[in-house]
C-alpha positions as CSV (number, residue, x, y, z in Angstrom):
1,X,-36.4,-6.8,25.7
2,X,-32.5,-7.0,26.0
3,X,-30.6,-4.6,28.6
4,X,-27.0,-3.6,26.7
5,X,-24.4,-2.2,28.8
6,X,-22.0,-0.1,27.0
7,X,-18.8,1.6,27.9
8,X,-17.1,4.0,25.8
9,X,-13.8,6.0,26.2
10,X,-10.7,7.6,24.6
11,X,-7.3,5.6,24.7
12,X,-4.5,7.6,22.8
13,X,-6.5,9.7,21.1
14,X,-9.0,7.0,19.3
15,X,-12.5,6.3,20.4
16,X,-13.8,2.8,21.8
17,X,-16.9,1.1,22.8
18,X,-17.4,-2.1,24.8
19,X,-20.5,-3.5,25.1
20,X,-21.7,-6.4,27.7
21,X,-25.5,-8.2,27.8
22,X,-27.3,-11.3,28.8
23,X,-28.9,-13.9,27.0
24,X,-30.4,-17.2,27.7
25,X,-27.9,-19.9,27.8
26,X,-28.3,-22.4,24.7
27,X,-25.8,-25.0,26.1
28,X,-27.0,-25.2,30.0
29,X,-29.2,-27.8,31.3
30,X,-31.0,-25.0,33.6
31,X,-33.5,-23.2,31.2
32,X,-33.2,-20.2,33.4
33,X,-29.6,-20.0,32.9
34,X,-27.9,-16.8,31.1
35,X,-24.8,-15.6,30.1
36,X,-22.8,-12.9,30.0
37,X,-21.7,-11.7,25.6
38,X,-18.9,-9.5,25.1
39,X,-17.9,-6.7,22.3
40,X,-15.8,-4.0,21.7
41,X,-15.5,-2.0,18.8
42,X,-12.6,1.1,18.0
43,X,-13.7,3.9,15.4
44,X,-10.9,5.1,12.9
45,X,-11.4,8.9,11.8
46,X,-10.1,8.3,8.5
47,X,-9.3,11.7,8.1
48,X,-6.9,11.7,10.7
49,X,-4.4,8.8,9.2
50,X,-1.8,10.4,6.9
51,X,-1.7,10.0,3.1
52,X,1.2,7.9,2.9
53,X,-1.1,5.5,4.7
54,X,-3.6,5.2,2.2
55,X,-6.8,6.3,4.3
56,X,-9.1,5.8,1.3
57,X,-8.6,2.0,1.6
58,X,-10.2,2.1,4.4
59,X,-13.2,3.5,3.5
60,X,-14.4,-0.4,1.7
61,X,-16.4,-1.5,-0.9
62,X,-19.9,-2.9,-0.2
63,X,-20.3,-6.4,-1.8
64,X,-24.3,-7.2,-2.0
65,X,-25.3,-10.9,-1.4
66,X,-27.7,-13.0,-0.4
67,X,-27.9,-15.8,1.5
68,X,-30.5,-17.6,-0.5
69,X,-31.5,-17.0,-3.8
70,X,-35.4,-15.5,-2.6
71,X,-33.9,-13.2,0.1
72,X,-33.4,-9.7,0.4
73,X,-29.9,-8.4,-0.3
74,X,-27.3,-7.9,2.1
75,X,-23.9,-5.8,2.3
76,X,-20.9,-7.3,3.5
77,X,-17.2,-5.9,3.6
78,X,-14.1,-7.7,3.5
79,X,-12.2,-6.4,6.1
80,X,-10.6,-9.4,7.1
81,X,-8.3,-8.9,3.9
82,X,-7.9,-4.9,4.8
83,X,-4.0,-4.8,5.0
84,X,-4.3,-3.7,8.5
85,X,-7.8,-4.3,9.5
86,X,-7.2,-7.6,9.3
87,X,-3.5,-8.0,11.1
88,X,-5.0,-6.0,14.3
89,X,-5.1,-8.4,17.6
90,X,-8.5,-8.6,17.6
91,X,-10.2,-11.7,19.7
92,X,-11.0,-14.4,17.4
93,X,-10.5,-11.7,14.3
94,X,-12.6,-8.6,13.1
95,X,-16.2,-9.7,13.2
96,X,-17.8,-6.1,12.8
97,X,-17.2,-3.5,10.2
98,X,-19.2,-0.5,9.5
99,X,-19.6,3.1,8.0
100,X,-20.9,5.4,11.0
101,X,-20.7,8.5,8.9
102,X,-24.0,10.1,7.2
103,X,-24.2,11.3,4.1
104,X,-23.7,14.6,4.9
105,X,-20.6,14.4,6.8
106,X,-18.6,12.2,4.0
107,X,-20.1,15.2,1.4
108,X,-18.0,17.1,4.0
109,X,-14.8,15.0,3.7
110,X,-15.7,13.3,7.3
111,X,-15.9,9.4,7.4
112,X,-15.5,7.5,10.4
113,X,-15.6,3.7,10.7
114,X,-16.4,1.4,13.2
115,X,-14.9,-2.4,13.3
116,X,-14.8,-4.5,16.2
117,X,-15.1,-8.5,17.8
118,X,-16.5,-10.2,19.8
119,X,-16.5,-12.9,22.3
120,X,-19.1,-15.2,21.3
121,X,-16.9,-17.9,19.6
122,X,-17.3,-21.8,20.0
123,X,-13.8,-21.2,22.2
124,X,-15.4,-19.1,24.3
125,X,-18.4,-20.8,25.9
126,X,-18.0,-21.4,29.4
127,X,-15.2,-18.6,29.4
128,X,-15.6,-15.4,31.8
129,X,-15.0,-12.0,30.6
130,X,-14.9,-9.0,32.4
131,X,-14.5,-5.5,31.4
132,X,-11.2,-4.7,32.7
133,X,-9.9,-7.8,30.6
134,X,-11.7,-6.0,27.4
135,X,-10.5,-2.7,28.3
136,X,-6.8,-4.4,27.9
137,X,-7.9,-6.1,24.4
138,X,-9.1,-2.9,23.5
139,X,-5.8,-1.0,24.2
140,X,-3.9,-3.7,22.8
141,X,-5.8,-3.2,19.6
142,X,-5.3,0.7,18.9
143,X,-1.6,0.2,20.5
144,X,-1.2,-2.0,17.4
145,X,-3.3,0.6,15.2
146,X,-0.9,3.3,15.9
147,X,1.8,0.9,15.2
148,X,0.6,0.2,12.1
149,X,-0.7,3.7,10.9
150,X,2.5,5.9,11.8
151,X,1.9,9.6,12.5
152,X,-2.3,8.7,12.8
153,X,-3.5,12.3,13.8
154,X,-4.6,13.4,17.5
155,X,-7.9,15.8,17.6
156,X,-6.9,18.9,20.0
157,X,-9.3,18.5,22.6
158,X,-9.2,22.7,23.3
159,X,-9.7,23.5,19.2
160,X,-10.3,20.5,17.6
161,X,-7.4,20.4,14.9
162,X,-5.6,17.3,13.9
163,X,-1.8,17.1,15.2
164,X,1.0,15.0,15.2
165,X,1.7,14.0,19.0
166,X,5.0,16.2,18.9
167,X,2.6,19.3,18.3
168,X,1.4,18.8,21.7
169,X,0.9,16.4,24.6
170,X,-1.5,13.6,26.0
171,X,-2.7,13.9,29.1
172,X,-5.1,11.5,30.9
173,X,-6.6,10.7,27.2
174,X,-7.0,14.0,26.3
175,X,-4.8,15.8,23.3
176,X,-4.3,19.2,23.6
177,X,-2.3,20.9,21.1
178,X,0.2,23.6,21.9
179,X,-1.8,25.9,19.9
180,X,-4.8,24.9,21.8
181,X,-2.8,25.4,25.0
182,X,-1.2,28.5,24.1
183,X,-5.1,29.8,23.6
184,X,-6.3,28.5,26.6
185,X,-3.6,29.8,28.5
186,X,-4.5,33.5,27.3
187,X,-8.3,32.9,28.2
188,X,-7.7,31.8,31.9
């Protein structure tokens, strides 16, 4: 059994997830030895980056394989050739890339997907990680994102409509709309 520590959070309006475990330690000489494995991962709410920036292409195409010609078939994605996707600052490049929305929710116009790294390259054995050193990978990435998908929506935290950030203002994270404020105003 594997224990899998996992951090999640809101960093300009876009969720995150970092996730930290042990493992036995392939390469040491002690056969007790572990170490520490790193990930993080950012979701895009496709429905919150604006037409102009083509939020259907985000939403890839499965490619079925297999890795030998007697095994089951697999799905792959080839986000490393996504036109942004691919150019984020990611550590060692995109390694993760999946569809977290149901079947129900994308009937309903809502897909979300989930791409991410991680830190378990040749490179990085013998390396330490912590999470404050991932929290800043993780903000470097979706301060890229934002760069690279102008005028990606913030949810209003008080009604939960998509904004541009000159409908409202970000505070500590949160997005609240001046609609949303306006309401929550009249209710206090």
């Amino acid at each position: 059994m594997n224990k899998i520590i996992k951090y999640t959070g809101t960093y300009r309006g876009i969720g995150y997830e970092i996730c930290n475990w042990e493992m036995k330690d392939y390469m040491s000489d002690d056969p007790e030895a572990m170490k520490q494995n790193w990930t993080y991962y950012i979701y895009i709410h496709l429905n919150m980056i604006p037409e102009e920036s083509n939020p259907d292409s985000y939403w890839l195409k499965a490619i079925k394989f297999k890795i030998t010609p007697d095994s089951i078939e697999r799905i792959r994605y080839k986000y490393d050739e996504h036109h942004v996707i691919g150019n984020l600052p990611w550590h060692g490049g995109c390694t993760w890339y999946s569809k977290e929305s149901n079947q129900d929710d994308v009937e309903m116009g809502i897909r979300v997907v989930k791409v991410g790294c991680d830190y378990q390259h040749y490179w990085d054995e013998g390396r330490q990680y912590d999470v404050d050193m991932l929290l800043q990978d993780v903000q470097d990435t979706i301060d890229k994102l934002r760069e690279m998908i102008p005028g990606y929506k913030y949810r209003c935290s008080w009604n939960g409509k998509l904004y541009d950030i000159s409908e409202g203002e970000l505070n500590r994270e949160s997005f609240i709309s001046n609609e949303g404020k306006a309401v929550k105003d009249k209710s206090i």
